[in-house]
Residue, then its C-alpha position, 0 to 999 in steps of 0.5 A: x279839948x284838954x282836961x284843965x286841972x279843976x275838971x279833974x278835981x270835979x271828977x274825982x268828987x263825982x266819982x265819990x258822989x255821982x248824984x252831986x248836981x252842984x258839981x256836974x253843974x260846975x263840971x258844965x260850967x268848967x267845958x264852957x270855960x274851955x270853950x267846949x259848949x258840946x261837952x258843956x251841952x252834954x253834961x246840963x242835959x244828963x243834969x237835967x235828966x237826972x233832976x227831973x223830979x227836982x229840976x237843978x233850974x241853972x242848967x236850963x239857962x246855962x244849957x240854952x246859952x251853950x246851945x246857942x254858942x253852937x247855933x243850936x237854936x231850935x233846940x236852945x228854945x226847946x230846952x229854955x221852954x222846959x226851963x221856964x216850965x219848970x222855974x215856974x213849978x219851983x217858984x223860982x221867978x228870977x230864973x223864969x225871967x232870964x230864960x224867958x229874956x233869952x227865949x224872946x231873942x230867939x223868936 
């Protein structure tokens, strides 16, 4: 998949601040644009490793519905478990409720 103009842009930012999560989230958003829900996979969960004392809850939701864009749902309901967890944790009731609408149609 080609490199779009705006994914350069987001690289160039990391570059200088590689901790972002708001721009490695939207570097994610920008390959599932593409149509690269394996790059975009990849991306969220380096995201969500590099969060885990501070989970950044998109990725979660956003890593689950790529995952299932690849038929990937074992681990789509895996990832959405610990997004649910972790939304919890926050108190971030909105994001618990779509990824556990999401995880319903999965089981």
């Amino acid at each position: 998949m080609a490199r779009t103009p705006r994914m350069a842009q987001i690289e160039a930012l990391l570059a200088e601040d590689p901790d972002d999560a708001f721009l490695r989230y939207g570097l994610a958003m920008e390959h599932a644009s593409a149509g690269d829900d394996a790059t975009c996979v990849d991306i969220l969960r380096d995201l969500i490793a590099r969060t885990a004392a501070n989970p950044y809850i998109p990725a979660f939701l956003q890593c689950g519905q790529a995952l299932i864009r690849l038929d990937r749902t074992a681990e789509a309901a895996d990832i959405l478990r610990h997004g649910i967890q972790a939304a919890r944790a926050a108190g971030d009731t909105h994001a618990e409720g779509e990824m556990q609408g999401l995880l319903a149609t999965l089981e």
